[in-house]
VMD Tcl script that draws the C-alpha trace (Angstrom):
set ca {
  {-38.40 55.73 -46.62}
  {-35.98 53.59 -48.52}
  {-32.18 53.38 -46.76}
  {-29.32 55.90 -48.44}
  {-27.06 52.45 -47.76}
  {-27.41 48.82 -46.81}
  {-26.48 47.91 -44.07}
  {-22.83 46.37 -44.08}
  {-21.90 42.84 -45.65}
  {-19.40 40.40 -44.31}
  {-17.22 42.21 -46.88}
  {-18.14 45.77 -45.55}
  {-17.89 44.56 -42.61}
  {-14.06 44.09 -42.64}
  {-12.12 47.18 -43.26}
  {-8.88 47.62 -42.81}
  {-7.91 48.17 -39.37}
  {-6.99 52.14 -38.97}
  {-10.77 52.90 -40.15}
  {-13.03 54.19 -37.73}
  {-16.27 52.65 -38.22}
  {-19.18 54.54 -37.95}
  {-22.89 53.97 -37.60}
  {-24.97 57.09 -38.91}
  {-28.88 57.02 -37.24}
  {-30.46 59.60 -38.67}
  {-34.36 59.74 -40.83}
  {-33.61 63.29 -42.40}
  {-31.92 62.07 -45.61}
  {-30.53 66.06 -46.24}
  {-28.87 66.36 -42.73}
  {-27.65 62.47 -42.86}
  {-25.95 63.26 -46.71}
  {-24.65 66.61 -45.03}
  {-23.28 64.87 -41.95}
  {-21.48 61.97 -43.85}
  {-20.42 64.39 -46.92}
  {-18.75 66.44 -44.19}
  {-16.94 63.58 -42.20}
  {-16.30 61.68 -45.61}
  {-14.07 65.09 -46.35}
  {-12.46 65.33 -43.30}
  {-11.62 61.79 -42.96}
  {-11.38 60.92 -46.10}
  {-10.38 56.99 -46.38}
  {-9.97 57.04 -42.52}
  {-14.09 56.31 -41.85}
  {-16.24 53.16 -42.57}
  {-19.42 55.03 -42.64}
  {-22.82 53.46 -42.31}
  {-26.21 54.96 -42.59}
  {-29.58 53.65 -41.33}
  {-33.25 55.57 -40.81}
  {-34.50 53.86 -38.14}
  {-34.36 52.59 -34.23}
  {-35.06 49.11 -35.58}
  {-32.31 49.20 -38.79}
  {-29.61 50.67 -36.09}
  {-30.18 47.81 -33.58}
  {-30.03 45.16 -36.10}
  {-26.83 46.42 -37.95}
  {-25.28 47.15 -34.23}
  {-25.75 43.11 -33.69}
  {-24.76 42.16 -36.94}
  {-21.44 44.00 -37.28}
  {-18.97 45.94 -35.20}
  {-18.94 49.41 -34.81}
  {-16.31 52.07 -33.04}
  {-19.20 54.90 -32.56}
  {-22.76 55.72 -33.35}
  {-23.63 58.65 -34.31}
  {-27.25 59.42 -32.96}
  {-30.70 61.57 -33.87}
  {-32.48 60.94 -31.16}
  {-36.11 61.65 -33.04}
  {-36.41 58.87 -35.19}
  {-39.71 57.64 -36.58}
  {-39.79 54.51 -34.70}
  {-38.28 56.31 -31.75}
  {-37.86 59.62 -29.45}
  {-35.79 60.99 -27.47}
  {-34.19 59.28 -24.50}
  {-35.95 56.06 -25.62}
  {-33.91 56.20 -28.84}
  {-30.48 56.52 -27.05}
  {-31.87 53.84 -24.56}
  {-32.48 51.16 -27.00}
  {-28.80 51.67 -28.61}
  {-27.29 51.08 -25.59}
  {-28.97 47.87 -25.15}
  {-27.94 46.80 -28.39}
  {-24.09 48.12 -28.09}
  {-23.49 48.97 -24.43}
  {-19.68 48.96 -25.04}
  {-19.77 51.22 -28.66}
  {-19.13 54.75 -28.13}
  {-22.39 56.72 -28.44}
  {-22.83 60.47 -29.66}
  {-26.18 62.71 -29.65}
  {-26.38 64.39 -33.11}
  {-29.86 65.81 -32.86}
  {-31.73 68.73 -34.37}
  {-32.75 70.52 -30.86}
  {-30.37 69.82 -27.94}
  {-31.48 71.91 -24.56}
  {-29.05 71.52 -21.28}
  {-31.64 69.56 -19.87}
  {-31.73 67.25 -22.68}
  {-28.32 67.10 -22.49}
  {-27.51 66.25 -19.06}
  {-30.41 63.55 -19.31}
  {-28.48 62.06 -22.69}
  {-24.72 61.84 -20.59}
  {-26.33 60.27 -17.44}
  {-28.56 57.35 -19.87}
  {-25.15 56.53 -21.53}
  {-24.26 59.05 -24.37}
  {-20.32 59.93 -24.60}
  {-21.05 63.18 -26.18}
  {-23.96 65.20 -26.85}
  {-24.04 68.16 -29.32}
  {-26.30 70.20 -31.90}
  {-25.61 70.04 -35.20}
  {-26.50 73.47 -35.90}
  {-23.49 74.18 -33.39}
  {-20.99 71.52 -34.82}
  {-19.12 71.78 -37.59}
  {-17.82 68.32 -39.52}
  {-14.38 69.47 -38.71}
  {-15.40 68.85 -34.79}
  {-17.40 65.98 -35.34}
  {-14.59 63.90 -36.70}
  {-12.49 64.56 -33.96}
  {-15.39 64.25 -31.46}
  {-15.83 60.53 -33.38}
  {-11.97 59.62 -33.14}
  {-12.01 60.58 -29.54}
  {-15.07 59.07 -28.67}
  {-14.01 55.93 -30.12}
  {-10.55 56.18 -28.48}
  {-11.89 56.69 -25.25}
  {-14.36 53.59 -25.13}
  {-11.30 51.17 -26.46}
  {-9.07 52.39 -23.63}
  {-12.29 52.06 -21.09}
  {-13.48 48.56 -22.83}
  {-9.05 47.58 -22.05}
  {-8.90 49.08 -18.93}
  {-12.12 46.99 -17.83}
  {-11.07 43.86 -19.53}
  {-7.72 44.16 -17.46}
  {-9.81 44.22 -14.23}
  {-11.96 41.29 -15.00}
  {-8.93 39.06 -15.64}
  {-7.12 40.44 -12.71}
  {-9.95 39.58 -10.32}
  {-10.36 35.88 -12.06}
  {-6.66 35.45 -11.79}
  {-6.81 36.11 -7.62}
  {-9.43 33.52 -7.03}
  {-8.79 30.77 -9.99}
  {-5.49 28.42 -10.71}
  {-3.72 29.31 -13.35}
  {-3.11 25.83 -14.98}
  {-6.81 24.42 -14.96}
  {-8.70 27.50 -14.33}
  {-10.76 26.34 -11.51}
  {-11.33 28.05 -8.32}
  {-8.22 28.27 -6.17}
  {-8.08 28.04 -2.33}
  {-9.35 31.03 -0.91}
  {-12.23 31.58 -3.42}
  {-13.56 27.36 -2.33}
  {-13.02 28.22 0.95}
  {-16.06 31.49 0.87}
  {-17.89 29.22 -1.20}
  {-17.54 26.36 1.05}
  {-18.23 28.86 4.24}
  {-21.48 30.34 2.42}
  {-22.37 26.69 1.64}
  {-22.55 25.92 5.27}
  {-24.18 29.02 5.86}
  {-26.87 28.20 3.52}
  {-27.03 24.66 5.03}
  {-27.54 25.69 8.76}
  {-30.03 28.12 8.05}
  {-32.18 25.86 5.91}
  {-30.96 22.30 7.47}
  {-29.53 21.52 4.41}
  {-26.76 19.04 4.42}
  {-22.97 19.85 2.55}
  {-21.01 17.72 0.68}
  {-17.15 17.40 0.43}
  {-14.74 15.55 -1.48}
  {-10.94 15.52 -1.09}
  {-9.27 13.92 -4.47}
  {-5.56 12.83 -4.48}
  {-3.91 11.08 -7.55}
  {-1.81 8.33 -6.98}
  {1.77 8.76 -7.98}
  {1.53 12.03 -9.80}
  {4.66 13.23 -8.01}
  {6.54 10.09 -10.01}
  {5.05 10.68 -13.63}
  {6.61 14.44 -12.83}
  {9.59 13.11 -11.97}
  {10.29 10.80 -14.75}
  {8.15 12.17 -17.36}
  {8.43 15.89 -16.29}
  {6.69 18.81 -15.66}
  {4.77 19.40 -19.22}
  {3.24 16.06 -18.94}
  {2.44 16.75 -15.60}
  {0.41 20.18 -16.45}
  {-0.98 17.71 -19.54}
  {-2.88 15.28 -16.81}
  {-3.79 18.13 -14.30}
  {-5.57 20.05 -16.91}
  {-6.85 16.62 -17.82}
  {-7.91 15.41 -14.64}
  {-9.64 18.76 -14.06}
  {-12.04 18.70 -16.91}
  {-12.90 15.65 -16.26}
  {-14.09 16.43 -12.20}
  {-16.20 19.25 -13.75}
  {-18.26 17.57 -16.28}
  {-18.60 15.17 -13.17}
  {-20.34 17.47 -11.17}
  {-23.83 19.42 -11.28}
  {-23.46 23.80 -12.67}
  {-23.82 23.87 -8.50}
  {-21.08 22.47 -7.65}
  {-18.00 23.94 -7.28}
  {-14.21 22.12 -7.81}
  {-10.77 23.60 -7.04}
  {-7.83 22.69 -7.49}
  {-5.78 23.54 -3.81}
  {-2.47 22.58 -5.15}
  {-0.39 19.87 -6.66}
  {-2.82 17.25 -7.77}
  {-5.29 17.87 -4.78}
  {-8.54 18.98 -6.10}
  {-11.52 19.63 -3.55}
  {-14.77 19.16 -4.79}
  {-17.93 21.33 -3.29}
  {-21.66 19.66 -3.15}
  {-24.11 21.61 -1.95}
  {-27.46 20.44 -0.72}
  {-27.11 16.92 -0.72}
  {-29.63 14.38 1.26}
  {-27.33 11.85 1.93}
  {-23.86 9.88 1.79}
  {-25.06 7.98 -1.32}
  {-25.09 11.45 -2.93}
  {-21.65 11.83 -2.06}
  {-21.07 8.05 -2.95}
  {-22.20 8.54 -6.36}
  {-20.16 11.41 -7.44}
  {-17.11 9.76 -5.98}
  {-17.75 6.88 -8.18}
  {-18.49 8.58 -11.11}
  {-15.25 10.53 -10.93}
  {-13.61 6.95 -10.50}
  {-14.89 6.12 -13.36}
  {-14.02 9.38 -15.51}
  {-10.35 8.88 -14.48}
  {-10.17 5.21 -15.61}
  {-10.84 6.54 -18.76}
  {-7.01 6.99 -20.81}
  {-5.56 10.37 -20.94}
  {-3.74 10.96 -24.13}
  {-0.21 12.27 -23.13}
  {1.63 14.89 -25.25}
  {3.79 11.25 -26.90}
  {0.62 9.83 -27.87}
  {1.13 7.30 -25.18}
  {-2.63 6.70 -22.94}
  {-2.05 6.95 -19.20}
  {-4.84 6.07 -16.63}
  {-4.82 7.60 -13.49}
  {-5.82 6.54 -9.87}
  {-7.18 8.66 -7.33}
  {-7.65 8.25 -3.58}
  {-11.12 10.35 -2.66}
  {-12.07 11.20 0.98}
  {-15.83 12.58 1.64}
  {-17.70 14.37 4.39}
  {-21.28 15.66 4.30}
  {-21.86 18.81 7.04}
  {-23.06 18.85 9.91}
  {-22.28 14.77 10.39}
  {-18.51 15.52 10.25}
  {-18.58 19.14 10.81}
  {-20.04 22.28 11.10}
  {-17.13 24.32 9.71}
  {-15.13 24.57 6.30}
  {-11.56 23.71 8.46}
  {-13.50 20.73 9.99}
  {-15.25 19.49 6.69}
  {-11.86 19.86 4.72}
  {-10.33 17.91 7.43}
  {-12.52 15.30 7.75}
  {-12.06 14.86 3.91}
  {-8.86 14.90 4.62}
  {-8.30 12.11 7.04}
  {-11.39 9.87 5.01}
  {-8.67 10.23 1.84}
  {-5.64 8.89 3.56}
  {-7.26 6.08 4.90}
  {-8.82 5.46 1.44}
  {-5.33 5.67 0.27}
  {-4.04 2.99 2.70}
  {-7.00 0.68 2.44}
  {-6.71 0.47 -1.18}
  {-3.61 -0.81 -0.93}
  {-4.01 -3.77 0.26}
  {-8.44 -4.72 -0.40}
  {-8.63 -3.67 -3.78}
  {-7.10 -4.73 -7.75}
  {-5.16 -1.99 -8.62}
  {-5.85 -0.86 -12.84}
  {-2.50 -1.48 -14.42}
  {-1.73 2.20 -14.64}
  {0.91 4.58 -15.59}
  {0.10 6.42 -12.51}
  {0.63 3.88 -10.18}
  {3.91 2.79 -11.57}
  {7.45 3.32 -10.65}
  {10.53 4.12 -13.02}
  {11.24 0.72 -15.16}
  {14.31 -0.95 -14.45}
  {14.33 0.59 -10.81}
  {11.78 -0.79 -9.25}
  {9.17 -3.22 -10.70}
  {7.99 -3.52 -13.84}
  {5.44 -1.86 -15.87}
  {1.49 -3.06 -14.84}
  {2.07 -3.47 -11.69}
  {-0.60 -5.39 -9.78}
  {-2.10 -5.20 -6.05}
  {0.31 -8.13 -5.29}
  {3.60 -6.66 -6.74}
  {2.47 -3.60 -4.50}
  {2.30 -5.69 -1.79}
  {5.92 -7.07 -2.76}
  {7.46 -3.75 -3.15}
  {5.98 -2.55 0.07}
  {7.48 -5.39 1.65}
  {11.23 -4.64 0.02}
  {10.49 -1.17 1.63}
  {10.29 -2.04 4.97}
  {12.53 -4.18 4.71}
  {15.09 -1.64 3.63}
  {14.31 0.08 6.64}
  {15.29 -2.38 9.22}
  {18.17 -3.46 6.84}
  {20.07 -0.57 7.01}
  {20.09 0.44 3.16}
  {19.25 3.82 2.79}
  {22.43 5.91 2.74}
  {22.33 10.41 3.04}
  {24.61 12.09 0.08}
  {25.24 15.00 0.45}
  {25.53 18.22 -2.27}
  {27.50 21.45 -1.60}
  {25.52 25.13 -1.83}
  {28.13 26.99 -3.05}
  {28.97 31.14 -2.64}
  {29.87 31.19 -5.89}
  {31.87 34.70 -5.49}
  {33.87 33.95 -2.34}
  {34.05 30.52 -3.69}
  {33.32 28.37 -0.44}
  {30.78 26.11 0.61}
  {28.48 27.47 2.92}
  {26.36 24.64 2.98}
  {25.05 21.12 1.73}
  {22.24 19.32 1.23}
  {20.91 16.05 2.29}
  {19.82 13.67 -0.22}
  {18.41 10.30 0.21}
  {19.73 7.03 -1.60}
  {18.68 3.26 -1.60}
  {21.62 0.86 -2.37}
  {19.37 -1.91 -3.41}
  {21.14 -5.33 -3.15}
  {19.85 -6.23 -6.47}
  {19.16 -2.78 -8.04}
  {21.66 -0.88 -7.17}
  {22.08 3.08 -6.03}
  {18.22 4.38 -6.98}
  {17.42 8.01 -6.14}
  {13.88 8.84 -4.35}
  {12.12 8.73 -7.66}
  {11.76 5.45 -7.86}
  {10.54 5.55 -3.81}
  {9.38 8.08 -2.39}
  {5.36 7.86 -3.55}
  {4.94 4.39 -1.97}
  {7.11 5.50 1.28}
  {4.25 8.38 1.40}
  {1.86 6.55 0.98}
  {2.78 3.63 4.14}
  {3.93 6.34 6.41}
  {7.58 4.55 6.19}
  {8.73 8.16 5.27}
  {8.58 9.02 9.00}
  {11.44 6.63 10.06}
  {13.47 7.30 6.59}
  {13.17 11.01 7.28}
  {14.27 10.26 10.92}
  {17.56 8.31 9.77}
  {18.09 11.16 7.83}
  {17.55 14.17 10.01}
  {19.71 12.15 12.41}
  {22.67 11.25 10.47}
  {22.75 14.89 8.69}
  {22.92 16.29 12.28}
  {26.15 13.95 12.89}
  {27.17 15.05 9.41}
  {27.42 18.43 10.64}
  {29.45 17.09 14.12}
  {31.56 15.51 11.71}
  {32.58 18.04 9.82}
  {33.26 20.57 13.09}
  {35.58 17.33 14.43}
  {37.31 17.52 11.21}
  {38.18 21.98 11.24}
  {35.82 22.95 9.04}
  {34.32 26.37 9.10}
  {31.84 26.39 11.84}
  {29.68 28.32 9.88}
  {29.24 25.16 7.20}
  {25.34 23.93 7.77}
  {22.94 20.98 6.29}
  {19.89 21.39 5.03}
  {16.84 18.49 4.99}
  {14.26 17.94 3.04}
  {10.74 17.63 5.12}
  {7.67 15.82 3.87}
  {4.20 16.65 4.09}
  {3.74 13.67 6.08}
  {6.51 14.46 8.83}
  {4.25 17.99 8.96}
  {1.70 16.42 9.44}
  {2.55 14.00 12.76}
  {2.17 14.91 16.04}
  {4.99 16.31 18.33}
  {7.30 16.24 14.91}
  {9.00 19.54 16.50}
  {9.55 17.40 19.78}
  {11.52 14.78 17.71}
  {13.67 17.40 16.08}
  {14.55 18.76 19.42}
  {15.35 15.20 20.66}
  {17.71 14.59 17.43}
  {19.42 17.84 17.80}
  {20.39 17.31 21.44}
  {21.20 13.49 20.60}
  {23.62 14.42 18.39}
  {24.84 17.53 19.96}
  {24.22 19.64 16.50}
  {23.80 23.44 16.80}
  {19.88 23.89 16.14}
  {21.29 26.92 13.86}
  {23.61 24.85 11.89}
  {20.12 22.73 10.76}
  {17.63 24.12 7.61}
  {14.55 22.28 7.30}
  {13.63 22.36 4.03}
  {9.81 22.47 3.19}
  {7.42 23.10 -0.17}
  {4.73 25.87 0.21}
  {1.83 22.48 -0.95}
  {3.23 20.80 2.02}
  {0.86 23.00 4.30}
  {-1.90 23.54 1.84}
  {-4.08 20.86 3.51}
  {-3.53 21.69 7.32}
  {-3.39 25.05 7.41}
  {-2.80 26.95 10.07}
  {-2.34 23.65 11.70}
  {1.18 23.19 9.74}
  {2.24 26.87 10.06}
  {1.62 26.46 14.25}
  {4.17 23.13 13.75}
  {6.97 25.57 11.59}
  {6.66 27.64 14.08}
  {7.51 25.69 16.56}
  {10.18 24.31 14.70}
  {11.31 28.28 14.38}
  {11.57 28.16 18.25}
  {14.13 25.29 18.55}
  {16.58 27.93 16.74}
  {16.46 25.99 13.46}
  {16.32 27.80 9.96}
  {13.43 27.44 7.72}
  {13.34 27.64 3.50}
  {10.47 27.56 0.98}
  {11.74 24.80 -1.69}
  {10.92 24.75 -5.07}
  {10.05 28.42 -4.73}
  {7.81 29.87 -7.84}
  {6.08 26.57 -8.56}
  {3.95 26.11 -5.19}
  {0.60 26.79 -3.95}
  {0.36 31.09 -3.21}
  {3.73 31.64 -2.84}
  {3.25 34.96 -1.07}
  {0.89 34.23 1.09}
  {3.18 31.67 2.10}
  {6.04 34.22 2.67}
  {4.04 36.24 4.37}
  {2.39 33.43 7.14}
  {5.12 30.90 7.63}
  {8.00 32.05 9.93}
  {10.94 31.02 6.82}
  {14.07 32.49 6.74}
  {14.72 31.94 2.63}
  {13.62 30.79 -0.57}
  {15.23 28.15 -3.02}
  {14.05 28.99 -6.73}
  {13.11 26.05 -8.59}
  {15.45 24.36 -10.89}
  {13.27 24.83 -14.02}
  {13.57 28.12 -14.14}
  {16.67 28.24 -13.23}
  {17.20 25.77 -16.30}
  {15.68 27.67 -18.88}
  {16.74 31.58 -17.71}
  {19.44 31.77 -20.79}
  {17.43 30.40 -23.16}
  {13.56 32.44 -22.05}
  {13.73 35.86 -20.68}
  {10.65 35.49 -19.15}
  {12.62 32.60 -17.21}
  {15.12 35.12 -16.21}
  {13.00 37.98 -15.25}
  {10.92 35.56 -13.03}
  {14.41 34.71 -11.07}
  {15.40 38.28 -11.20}
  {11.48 39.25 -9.54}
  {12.47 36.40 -6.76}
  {15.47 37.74 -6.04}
  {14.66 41.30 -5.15}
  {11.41 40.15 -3.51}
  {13.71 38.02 -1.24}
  {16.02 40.61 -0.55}
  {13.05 43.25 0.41}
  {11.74 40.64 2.41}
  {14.99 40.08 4.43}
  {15.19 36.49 3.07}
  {18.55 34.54 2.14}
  {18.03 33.03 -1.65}
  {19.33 30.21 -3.13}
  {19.38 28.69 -6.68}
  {19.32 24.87 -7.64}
  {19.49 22.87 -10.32}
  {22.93 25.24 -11.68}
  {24.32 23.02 -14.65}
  {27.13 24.91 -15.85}
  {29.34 28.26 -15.80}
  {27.22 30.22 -18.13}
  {24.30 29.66 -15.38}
  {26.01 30.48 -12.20}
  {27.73 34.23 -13.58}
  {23.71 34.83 -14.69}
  {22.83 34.27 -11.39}
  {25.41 35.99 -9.97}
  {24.94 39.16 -11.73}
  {21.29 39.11 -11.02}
  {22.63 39.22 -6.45}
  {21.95 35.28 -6.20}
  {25.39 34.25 -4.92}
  {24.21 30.94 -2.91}
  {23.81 28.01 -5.76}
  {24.01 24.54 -6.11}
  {24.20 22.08 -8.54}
  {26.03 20.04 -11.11}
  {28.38 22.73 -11.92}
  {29.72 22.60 -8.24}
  {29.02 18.69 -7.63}
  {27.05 16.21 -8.15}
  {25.83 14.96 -4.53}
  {28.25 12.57 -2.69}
  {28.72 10.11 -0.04}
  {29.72 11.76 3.63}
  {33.11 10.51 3.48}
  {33.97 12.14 0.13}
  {31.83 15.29 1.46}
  {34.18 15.88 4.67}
  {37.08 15.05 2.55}
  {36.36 17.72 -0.13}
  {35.46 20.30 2.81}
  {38.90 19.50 5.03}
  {40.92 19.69 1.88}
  {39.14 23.30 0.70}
  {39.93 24.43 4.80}
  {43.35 23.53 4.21}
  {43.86 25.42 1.10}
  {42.23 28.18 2.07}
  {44.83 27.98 5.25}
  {47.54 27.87 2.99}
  {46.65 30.96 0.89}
  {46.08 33.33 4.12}
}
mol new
graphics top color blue
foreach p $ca { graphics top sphere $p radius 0.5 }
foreach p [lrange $ca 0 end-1] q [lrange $ca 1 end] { graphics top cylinder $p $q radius 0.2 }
display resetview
């Protein structure tokens, strides 16, 4: 029987938007002229309409073009019944789907609406008034179904993947890794891990900033996957540590060989958003199950551990690839291409530095912006270089990482911030007037590091509540509950705990909700960009309140003028700090500032 209408073109296929397109099955050409004639009238310019005859016809045209409903005989001459409707709903399982048919029983019926149909009616009982709206409804109904699903299925991706690169996030590697081992013991396969680090990401951030940053994680990240077998499994825990899953493996040189093949994907130049290439190095641990452990916490930390000493063996065995990534700011430090032996030479200068005496604490006010007093300050490391000059931890802070020199650095400088605080108390300044340092995944990471706080704060006589340790949430990421046992700890000597660089961190509320902190300290960039984006400003408005419902004291950096800190300040965040108030200073000019404000303040009561 020859077709009443072709089915649709490319240009058929593209009405305009408000028409509700509609595929007509139907083999009796009378009823099928009578059905569209009546819709046609009804809906005038409002329907696409499309007829076919057959089963076959409707299942092509439902893969060629798009439809918003079908409108269904089910006794078709290639087709019957519940087989008809069946064979639609292969072909369209997400269009809208309404039983037209000559002879519709309740039984028939019921049997259509459980095998998929939206509607079912006869047409000797429908008139083509009802049918359009049954159509429009129909149609309605499956967009807001198709949205509402759509919203679930990114929801649940969003919980277990990383929102920059897209691969799997923390928890979601961790039940893989589990079922991998699983898997393993049961059927004495062996499981493969690798821990990958890159080598002064936190400086190219620093100098080159956060876009070009996102630019070489996103980067780095495709590069790991097309490194690995459709088995495998990488995340990205946080920062630039990516984990890499290998199941059923046979041996180290498995391991061994994707670790060099990633090492050889990376020395491959990354085109930055300048145009400038940039090659980065990575330090890679590995463990294979059950050799270094039978459990995901034991596997990730023998990865771990195998990384860092990568990291430090590197340093000093093998020719560094003049790379970006391993640099430090020009004109700072050393120059651009940097080799092992200039590594060597800097590493020297470092330690060197230490025993010399010439890293100095500065110190920058937290202000109450609306009872306009300090309430706090932070301490901020400095090298006065001989030949150099004053350089800020930019330019240092990767390679004193890296050598473990951080520990004593961040020792002089928990110590001398404690005397800060003594200093200030000598001098009449409100007792209430605290310091806050800035802890390191590394000093996390040693043993007894709560011991040597207590030791300082008794040394120096400071208040333990007059200390706030400052801490990111990717400084735990890696230990775990391990880390959260030592900030605990830490929580028992009295001292106060805050989540730095709040909003930009590895599962922020997860975070809140496991580590013993007393407040948060929203990041700078948004802070930065809240009167320019209202997204910006909403996100520091959502911190706030979810500080405040959490009982938490919040604080703002990176404030860089007026405009900023009454934004702020309207949105409850009193407690800033910043350029606006001061840039950070030396202690004498710090206890100078504070004595004068004391005496002003004693003058106007």
């Amino acid at each position: 029987m020859p077709e009443p209408h072709p089915l649709p073109t490319p240009t058929d296929a593209t009405p305009a938007p408000a028409r509700l397109r509609v595929l007509l099955v139907d083999n009796d050409p009378h009823e099928a002229e009578r059905s569209e004639a009546g819709l046609r009238a009804r809906l005038g310019d409002g329907i696409a309409l499309f007829r076919v005859a057959s089963l076959g016809l409707a299942i092509r045209a439902l893969q060629e073009s798009s439809f918003d409903s079908v409108l269904l005989e089910l006794d078709l001459a290639d087709a019957t019944g519940l087989a008809t409707l069946a064979g639609i709903r292969g072909a369209a399982p997400q269009v809208a789907v309404i039983v037209y048919t000559r002879s519709l029983d309740d039984a028939l019926g019921l049997r259509a609406l459980r095998a998929g149909a939206h509607e079912c009616h006869d047409k000797r009982e429908t008139s083509p008034e009802a049918l359009a709206r049954l159509l429009a409804f129909a149609a309605e109904r499956q967009r807001r179904i198709a949205g509402l699903e759509a919203a679930r299925v990114d929801a649940a991706h969003r919980a277990t993947h990383d929102p920059l690169t897209g691969l799997t996030n923390r928890a979601l590697f961790h039940d893989q890794l589990e079922r991998a081992l699983a898997y393993g013991s049961r059927y004495q396969r062996k499981t493969g891990l690798l821990f990958v680090d890159l080598d002064g990401f936190k400086g190219i951030n620093d100098t080159q900033g956060h876009a070009v940053g996102d630019v070489l994680l996103k980067a780095v990240a495709a590069r790991l996957v097309e490194c690995v077998r459709r088995s495998d499994a990488v995340a990205r825990l946080g920062g630039d540590e990516f984990v890499i899953l290998l199941p059923e493996v046979t041996s180290r040189r498995d391991v061994a060989f994707v670790k060099e093949t990633i090492l050889a994907s990376l020395r491959e130049p990354i085109a930055l958003p300048t145009g400038d290439p940039l090659v980065m190095e990575a330090s890679i641990g590995s463990a294979m199950s059950p050799l270094d452990g039978t459990t995901a916490q034991d596997l990730l930390d023998a990865a771990d551990a195998d990384m860092y000493r990568e990291k430090y063996q590197r340093r000093r065995d093998r020719q560094l690839t003049p790379a970006l990534g391993t640099l430090v700011i020009p004109g700072e430090f050393e120059p651009r291409g940097a080799s092992d032996s200039v590594s060597h030479r800097r590493e020297a200068r470092l330690r060197a530095a230490v025993s010399r005496g010439e890293f100095e604490v500065f110190y920058q006010p937290v202000m109450d912006v609306v009872a306009d007093r300090v309430v706090g300050a932070e301490a901020l490391l400095r090298w006065r270089a001989p030949d150099r000059g004053l350089l800020s931890p930019a330019g240092f802070l990767d390679l004193a990482e890296d050598t473990g020199l951080i520990v004593p650095i961040g020792e002089q400088v928990l110590r001398e911030a404690c005397r800060a605080v003594m200093t200030w108390r000598a001098g009449g300044v409100e007792p209430d007037v605290g310091v806050a340092v800035n802890l390191s995944a590394v000093q996390l990471r040693e043993h007894g590091f709560e011991r040597r706080v207590a030791q300082i704060l008794a040394e120096t006589g400071c208040p333990p509540q007059a200390l706030t340790l400052e801490l990111t949430e990717n400084s735990t990421v890696v230990d775990g509950e391990t880390a959260i046992e030592t900030l605990r700890a830490l929580k028992g000597l009295g001292v106060r705990l805050v989540v730095d660089d709040f909003g930009v961190g590895h599962a922020s509320l997860t975070f809140l909700r496991e580590a013993p902190v007393d407040g948060i300290k929203i990041d700078r960039r948004f802070v930065t960009q809240m009167l320019v984006d209202q997204r910006d400003e909403a996100i520091v408005s959502s911190m706030v309140r979810l500080a405040r419902g959490l009982g938490l004291d919040v604080i703002a950096e990176g404030v860089e003028n007026g405009e900023q800190a009454q934004r702020l300040a309207r949105l409850q965040c009193v407690a800033q700090q910043g350029r606006h108030f001061s840039e950070a200073v030396p202690l004498n000019v710090m206890t100078g500032r504070l004595i004068d404000r004391r005496r002003g303040e004693a003058r106007g009561a």
